[in-house]
GUMIZA-387020 format. One line per field, with one value per residue: residue in three letters; residue number from 1; x, y, z of N, C-alpha, C in turn. Coordinates in nm, 3 decimals, padded with zeros to 5 digits, always signed. Layout:
N
type = (ala:...)
seq = (NUM:...)
nxx = (X:...)
nyy = (Y:...)
nzz = (Z:...)
caxx = (X:...)
cayy = (Y:...)
cazz = (Z:...)
cxx = (X:...)
cyy = (Y:...)
czz = (Z:...)
***
This chain:
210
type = (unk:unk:unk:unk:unk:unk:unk:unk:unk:unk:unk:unk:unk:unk:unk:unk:unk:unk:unk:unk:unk:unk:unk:unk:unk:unk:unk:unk:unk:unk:unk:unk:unk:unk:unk:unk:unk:unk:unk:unk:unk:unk:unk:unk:unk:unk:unk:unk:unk:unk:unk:unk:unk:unk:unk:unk:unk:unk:unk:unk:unk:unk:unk:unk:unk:unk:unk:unk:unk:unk:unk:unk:unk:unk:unk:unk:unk:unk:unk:unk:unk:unk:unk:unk:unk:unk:unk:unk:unk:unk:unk:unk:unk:unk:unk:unk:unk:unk:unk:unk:unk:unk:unk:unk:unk:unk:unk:unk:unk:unk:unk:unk:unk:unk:unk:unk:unk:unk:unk:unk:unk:unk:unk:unk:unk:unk:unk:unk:unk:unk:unk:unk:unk:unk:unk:unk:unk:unk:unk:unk:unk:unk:unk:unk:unk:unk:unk:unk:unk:unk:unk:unk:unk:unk:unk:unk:unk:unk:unk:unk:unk:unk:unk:unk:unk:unk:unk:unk:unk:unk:unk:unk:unk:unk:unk:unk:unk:unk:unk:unk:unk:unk:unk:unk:unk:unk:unk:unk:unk:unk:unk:unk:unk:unk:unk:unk:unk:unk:unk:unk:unk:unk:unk:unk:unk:unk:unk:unk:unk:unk)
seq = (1:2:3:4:5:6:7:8:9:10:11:12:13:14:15:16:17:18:19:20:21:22:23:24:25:26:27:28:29:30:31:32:33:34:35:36:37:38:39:40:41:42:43:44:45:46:47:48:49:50:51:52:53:54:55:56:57:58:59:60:61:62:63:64:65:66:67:68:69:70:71:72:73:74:75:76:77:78:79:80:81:82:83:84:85:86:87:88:89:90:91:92:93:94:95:96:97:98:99:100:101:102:103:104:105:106:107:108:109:110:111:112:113:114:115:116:117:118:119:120:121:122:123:124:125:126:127:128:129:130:131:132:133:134:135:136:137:138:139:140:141:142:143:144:145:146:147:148:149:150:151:152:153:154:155:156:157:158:159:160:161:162:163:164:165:166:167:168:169:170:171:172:173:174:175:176:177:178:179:180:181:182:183:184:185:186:187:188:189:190:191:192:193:194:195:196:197:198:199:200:201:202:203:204:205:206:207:208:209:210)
nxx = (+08.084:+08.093:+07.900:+07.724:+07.760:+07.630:+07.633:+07.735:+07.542:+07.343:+07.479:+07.523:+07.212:+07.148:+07.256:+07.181:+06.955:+06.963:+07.150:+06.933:+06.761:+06.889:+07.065:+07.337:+07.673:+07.634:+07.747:+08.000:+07.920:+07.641:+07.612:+07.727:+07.536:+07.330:+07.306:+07.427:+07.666:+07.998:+08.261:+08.491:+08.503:+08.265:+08.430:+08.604:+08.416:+08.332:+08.550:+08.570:+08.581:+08.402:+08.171:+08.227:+08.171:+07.900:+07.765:+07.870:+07.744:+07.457:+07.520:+07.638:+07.948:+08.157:+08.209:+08.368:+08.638:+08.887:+09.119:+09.417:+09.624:+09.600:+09.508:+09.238:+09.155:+09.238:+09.116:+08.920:+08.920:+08.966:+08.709:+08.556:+08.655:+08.590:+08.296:+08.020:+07.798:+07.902:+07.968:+08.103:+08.484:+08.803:+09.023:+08.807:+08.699:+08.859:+08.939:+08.694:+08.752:+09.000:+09.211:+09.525:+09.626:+09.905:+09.928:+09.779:+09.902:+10.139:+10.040:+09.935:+10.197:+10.238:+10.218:+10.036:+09.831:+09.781:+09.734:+09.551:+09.345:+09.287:+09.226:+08.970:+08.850:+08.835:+08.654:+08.448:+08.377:+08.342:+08.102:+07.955:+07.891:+07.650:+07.457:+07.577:+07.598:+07.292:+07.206:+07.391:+07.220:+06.992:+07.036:+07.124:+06.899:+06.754:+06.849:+07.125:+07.401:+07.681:+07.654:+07.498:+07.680:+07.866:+07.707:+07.690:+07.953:+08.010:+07.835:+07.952:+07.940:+08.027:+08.301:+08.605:+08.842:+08.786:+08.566:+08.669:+08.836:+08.640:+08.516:+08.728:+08.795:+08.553:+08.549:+08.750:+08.628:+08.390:+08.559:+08.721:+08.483:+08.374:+08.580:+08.582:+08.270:+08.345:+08.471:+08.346:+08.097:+07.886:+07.513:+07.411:+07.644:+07.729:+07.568:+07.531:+07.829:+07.785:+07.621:+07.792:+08.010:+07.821:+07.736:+07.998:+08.033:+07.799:+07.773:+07.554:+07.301:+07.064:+07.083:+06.884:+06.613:+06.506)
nyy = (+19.244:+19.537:+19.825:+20.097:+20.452:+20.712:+20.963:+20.805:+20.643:+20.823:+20.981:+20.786:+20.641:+20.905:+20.910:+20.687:+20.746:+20.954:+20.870:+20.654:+20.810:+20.988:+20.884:+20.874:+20.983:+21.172:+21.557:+21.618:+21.868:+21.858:+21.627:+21.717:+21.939:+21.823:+21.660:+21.772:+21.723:+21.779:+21.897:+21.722:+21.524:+21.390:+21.277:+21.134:+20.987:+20.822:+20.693:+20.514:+20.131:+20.024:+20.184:+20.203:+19.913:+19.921:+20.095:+19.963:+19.765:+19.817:+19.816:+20.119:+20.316:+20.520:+20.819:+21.068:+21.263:+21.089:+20.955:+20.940:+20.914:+21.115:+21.379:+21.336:+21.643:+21.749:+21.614:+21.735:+21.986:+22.021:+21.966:+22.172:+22.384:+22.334:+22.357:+22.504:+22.601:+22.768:+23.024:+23.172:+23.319:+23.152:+23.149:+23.226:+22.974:+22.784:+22.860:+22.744:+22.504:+22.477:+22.564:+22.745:+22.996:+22.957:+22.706:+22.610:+22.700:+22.560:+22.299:+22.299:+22.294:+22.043:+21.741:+21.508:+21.630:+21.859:+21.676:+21.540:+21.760:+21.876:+21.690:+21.633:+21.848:+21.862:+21.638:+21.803:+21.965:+21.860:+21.702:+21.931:+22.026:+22.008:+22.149:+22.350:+22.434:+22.413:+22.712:+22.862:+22.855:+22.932:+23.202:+23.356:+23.307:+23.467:+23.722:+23.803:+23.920:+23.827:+23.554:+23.465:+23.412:+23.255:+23.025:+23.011:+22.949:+22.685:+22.472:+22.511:+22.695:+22.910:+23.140:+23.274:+23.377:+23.382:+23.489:+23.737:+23.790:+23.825:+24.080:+24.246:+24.229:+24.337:+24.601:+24.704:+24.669:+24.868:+25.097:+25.095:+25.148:+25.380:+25.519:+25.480:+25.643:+25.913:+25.924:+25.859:+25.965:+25.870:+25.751:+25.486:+25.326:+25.316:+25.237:+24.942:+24.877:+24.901:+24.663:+24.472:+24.478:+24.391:+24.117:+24.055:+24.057:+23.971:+23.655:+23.480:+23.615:+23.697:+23.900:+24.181:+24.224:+24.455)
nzz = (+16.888:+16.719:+16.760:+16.532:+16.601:+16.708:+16.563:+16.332:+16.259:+16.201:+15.976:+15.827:+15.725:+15.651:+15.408:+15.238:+15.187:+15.058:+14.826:+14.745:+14.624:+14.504:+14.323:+14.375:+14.497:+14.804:+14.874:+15.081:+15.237:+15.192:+15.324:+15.600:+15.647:+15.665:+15.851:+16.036:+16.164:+16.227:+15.994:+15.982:+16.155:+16.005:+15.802:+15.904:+16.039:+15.804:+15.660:+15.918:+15.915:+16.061:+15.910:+15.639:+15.617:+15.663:+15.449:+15.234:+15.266:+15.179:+14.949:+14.848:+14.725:+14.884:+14.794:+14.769:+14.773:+14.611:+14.802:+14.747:+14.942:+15.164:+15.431:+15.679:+15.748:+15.478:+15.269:+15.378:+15.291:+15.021:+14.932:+15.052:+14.958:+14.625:+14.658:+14.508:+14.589:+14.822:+14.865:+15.009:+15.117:+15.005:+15.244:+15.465:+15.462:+15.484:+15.778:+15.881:+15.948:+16.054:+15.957:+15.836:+15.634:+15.584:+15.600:+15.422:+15.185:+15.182:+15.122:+14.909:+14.775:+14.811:+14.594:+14.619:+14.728:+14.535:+14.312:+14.371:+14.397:+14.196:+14.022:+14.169:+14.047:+13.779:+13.794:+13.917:+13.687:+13.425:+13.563:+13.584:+13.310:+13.155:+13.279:+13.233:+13.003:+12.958:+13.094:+12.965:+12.723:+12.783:+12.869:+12.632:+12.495:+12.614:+12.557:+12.566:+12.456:+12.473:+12.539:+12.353:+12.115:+12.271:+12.292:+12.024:+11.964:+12.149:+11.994:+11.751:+11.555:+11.584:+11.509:+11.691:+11.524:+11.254:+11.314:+11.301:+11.124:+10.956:+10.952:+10.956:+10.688:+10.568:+10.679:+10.518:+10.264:+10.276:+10.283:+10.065:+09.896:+09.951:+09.892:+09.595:+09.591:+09.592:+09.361:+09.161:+08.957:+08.827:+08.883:+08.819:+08.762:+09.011:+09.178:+09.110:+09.152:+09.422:+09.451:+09.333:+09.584:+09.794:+09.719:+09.788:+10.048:+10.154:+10.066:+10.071:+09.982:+09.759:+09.460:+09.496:+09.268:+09.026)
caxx = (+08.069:+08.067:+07.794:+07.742:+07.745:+07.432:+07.682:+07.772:+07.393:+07.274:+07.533:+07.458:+07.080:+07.114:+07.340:+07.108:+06.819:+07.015:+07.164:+06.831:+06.674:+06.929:+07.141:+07.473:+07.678:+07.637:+07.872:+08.001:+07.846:+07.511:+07.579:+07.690:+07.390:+07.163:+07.334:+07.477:+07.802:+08.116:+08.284:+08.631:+08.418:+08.174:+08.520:+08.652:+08.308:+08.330:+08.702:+08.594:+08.535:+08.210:+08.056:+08.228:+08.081:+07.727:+07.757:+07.909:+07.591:+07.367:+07.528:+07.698:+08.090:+08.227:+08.279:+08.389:+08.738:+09.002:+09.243:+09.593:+09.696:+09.547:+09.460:+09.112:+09.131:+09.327:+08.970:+08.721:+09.002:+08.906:+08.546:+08.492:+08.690:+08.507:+08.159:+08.024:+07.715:+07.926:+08.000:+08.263:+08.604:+08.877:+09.027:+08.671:+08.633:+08.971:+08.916:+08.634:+08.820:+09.112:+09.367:+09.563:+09.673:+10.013:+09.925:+09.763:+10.044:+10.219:+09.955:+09.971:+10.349:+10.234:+10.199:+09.945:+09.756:+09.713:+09.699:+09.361:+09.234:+09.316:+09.128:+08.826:+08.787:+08.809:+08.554:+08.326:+08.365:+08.287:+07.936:+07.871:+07.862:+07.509:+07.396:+07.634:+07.513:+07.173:+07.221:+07.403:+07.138:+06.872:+07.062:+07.118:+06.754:+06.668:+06.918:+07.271:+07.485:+07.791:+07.613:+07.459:+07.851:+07.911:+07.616:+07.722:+08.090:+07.960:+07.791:+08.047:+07.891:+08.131:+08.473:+08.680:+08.943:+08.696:+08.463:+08.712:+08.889:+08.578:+08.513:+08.818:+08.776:+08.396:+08.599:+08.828:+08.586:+08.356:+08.633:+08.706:+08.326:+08.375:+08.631:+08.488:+08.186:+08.373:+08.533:+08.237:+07.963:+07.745:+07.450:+07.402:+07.744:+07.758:+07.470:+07.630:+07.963:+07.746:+07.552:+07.865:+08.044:+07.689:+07.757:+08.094:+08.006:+07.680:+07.769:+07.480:+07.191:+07.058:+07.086:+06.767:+06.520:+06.497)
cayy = (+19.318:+19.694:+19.928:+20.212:+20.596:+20.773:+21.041:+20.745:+20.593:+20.958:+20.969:+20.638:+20.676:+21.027:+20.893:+20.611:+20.805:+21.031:+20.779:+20.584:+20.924:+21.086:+20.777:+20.957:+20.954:+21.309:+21.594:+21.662:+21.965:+21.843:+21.552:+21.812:+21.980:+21.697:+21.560:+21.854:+21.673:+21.911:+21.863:+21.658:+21.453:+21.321:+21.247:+21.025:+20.855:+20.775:+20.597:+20.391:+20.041:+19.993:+20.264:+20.141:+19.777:+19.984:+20.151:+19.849:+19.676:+19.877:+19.919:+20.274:+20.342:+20.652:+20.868:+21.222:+21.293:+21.011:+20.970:+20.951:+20.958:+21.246:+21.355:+21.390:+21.780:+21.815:+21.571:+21.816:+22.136:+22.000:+21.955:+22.287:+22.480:+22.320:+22.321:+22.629:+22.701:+22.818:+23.141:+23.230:+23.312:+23.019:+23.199:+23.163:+22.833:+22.716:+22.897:+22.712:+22.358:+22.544:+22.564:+22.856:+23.028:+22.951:+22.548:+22.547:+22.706:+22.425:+22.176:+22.340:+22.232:+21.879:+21.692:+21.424:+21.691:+21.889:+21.648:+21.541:+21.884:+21.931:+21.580:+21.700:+22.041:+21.825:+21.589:+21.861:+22.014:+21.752:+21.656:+22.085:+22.071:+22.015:+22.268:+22.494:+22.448:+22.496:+22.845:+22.951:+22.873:+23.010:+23.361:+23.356:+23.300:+23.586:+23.864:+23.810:+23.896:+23.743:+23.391:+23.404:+23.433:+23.131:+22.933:+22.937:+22.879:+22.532:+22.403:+22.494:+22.792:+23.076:+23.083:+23.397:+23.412:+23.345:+23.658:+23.890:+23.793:+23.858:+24.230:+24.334:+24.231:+24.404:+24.764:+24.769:+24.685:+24.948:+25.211:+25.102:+25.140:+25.520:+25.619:+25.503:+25.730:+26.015:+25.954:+25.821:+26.037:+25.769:+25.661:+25.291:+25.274:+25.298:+25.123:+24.813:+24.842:+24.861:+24.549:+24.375:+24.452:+24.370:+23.977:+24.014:+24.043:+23.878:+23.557:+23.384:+23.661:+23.653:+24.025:+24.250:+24.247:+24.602)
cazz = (+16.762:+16.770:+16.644:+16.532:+16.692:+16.696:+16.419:+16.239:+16.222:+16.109:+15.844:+15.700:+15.756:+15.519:+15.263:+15.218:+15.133:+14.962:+14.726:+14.682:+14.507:+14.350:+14.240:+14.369:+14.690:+14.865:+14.900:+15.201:+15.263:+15.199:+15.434:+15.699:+15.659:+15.723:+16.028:+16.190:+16.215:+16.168:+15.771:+16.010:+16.191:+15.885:+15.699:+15.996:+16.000:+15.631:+15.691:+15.999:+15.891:+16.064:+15.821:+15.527:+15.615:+15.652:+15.307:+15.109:+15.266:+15.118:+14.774:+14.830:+14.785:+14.940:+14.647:+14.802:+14.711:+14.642:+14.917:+14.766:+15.103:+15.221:+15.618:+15.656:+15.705:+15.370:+15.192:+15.403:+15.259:+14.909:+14.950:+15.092:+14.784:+14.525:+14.661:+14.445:+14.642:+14.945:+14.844:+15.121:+15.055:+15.066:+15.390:+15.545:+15.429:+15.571:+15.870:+15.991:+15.968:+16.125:+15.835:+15.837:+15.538:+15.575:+15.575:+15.289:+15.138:+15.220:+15.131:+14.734:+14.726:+14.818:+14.475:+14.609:+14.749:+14.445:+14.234:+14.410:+14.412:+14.009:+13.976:+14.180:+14.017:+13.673:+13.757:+13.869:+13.549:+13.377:+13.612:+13.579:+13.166:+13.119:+13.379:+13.215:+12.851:+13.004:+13.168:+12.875:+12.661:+12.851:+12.840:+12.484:+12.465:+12.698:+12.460:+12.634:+12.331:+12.468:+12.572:+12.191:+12.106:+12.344:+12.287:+11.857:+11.948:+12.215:+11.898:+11.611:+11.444:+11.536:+11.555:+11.718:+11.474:+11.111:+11.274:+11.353:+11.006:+10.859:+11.012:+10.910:+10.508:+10.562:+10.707:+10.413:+10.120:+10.276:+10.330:+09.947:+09.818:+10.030:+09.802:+09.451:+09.526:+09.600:+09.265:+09.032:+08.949:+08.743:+08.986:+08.791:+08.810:+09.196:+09.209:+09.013:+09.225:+09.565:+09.425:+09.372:+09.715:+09.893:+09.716:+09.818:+10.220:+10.181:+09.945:+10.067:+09.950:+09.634:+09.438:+09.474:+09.098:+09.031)
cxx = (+08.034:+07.958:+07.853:+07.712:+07.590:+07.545:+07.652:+07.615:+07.304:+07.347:+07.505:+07.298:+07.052:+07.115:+07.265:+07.017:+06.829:+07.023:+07.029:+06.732:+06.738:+07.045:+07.313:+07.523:+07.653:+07.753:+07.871:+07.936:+07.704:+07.526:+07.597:+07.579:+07.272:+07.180:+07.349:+07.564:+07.929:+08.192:+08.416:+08.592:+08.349:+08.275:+08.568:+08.550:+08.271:+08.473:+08.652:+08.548:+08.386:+08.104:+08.094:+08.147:+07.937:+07.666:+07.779:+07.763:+07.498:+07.402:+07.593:+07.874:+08.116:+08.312:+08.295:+08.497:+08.838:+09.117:+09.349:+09.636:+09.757:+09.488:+09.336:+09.036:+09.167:+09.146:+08.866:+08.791:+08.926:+08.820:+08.444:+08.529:+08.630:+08.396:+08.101:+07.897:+07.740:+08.058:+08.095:+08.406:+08.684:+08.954:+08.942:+08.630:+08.765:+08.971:+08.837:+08.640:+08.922:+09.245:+09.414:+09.609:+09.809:+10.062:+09.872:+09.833:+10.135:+10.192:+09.940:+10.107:+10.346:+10.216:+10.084:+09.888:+09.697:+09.679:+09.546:+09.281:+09.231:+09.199:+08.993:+08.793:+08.784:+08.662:+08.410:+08.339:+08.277:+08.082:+07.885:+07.846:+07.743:+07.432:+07.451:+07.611:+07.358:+07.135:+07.294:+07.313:+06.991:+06.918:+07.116:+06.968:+06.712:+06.772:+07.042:+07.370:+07.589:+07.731:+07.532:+07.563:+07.864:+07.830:+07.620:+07.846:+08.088:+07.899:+07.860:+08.031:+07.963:+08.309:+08.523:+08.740:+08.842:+08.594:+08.551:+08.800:+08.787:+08.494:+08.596:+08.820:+08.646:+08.423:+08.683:+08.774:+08.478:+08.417:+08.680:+08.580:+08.356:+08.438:+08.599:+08.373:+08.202:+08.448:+08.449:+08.115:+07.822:+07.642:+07.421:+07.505:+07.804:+07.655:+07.489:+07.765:+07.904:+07.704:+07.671:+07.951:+07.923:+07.738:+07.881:+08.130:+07.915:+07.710:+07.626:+07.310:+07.201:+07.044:+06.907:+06.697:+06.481:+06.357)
cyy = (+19.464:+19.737:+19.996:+20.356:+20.635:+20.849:+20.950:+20.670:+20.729:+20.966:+20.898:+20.617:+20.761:+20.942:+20.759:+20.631:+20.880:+20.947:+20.704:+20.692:+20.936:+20.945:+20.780:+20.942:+21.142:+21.396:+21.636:+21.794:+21.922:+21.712:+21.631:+21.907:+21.927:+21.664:+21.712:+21.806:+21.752:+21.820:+21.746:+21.482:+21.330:+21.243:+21.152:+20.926:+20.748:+20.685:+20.509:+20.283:+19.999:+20.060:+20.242:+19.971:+19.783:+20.003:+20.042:+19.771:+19.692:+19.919:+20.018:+20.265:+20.485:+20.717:+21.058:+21.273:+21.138:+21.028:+21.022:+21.035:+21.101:+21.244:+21.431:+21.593:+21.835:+21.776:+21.704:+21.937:+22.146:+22.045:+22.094:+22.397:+22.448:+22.331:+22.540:+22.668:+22.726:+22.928:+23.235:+23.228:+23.209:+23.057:+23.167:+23.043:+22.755:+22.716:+22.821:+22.541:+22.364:+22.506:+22.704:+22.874:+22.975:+22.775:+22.487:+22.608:+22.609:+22.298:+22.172:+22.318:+22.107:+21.870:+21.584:+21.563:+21.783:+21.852:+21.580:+21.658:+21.927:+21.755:+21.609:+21.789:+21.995:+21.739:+21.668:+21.949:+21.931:+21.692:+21.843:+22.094:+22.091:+22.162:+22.378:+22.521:+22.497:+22.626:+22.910:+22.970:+22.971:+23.215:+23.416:+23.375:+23.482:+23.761:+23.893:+23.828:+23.786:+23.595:+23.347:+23.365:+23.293:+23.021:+22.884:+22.841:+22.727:+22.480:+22.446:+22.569:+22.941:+23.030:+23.259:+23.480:+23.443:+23.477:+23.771:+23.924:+23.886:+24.019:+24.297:+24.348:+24.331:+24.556:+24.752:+24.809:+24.819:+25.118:+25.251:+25.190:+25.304:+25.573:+25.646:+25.617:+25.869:+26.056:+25.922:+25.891:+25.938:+25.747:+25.515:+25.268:+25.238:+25.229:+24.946:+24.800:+24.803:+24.710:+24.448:+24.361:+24.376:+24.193:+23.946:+23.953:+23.961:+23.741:+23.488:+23.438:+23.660:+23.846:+24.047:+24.264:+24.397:+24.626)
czz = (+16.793:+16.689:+16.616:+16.557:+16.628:+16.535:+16.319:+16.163:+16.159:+15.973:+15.768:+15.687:+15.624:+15.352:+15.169:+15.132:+15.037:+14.800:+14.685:+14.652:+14.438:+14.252:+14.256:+14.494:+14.669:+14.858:+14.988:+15.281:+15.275:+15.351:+15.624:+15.763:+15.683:+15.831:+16.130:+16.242:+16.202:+16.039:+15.843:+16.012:+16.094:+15.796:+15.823:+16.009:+15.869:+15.642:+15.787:+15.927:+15.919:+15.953:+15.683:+15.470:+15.578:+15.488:+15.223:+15.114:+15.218:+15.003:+14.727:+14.817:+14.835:+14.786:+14.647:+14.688:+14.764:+14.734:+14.867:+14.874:+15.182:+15.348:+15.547:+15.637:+15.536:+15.263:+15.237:+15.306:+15.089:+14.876:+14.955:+14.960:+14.695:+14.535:+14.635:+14.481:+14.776:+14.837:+14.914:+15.012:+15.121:+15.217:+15.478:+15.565:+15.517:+15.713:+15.922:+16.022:+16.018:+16.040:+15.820:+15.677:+15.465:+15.562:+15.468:+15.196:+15.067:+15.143:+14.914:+14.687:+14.775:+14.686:+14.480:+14.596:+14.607:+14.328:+14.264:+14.423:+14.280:+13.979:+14.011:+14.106:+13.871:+13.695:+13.804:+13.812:+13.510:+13.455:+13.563:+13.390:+13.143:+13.170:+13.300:+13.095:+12.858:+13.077:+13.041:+12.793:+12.661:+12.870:+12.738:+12.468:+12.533:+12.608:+12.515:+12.474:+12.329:+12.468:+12.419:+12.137:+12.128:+12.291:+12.098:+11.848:+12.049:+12.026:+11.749:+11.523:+11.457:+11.621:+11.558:+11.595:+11.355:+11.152:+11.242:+11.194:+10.882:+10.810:+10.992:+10.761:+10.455:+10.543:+10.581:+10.262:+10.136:+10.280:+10.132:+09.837:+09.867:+09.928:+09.632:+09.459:+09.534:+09.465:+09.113:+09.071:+08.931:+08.860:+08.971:+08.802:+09.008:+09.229:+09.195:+09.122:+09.350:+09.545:+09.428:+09.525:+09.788:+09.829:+09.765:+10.013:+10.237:+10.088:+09.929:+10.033:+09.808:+09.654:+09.388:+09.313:+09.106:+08.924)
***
């Protein structure tokens, strides 16, 4: 019966501990970072059988990036483009798994291939929503105009088209109201016309008791 490598006993060791806090498998990056294994490497240890036997034993599936029969550099190629606290450029990032420019080229006119890298980059969407409702919120809160913007239109209270509709009806009745008082002397009468434009923009204030 074979064991397993000192790598392969560090990997499964992490991912262990990992998973029995956070409830999640790891992403490759983080498991690189714990072992000190290179990103090829960690992805060939995750395929051998012995470490799938390890992991099933303990509960865990391997939940990086779905194969559809993908070489392990193309899974680490993935891994490394989506992981959004490595701040390198994809050149850099290819570079140090030794993918040239001109192969992943190549690897973007595969159809598995990008259809597993359009599935990853959906499902971490999908895990980033929360985080990302919470950071907008929090800079709405702090006086971000635009993220007040964002943070009405996430919950259903502004709509692009219905403001910008409504900024333009605002400039005409005021460009209107401009020329009545250049042409009515009365002051209750301009007072009375302002009063009604002011319900016409505002519907939802009640008119001032004089």
């Amino acid at each position: 019966m074979s064991l397993l490598t000192d790598e392969q006993w560090d990997i499964v060791c992490y991912i262990e501990r990992y998973f029995s806090k956070e409830q999640k498998f790891p992403s490759l990056s983080q498991i690189v970072e714990a072992t000190h294994v290179d990103n090829v490497d960690v992805v060939d240890a995750l395929n051998a059988p012995i470490v799938k036997i390890a992991l099933d034993n303990r509960g865990i599936n391997w939940e990086l990036i779905k194969r559809h029969d993908l070489s392990n550099k193309q899974i680490v190629a993935i891994e490394l483009l989506l992981n959004i606290a490595d701040t390198r450029s994809i050149s850099s990032k290819l570079k140090t798994i030794g993918v040239t420019s001109t192969t992943f080229s190549k690897w973007k006119n595969n159809e598995k291939f990008m259809g597993a890298y359009r599935q990853a980059a959906r499902d971490l969407y999908g895990k980033s929503i929360p985080e990302l409702h919470t950071a907008v919120i929090k800079r709405a809160i702090d006086g971000d105009a635009y993220m007040m913007k964002t943070a009405l239109a996430i919950s259903g209270e502004w709509d692009d088209k219905r403001s910008v509709e409504a900024m333009n009806i605002q400039f005409v009745l005021m460009k209107v109201l401009e020329v009545i008082q250049r042409h009515v002397q009365d002051p209750l009468v301009l007072n009375n016309i302002a009063n009604e434009f002011d319900q016409v923009l505002n519907p939802g204030t009640k008119r001032a008791i004089e």
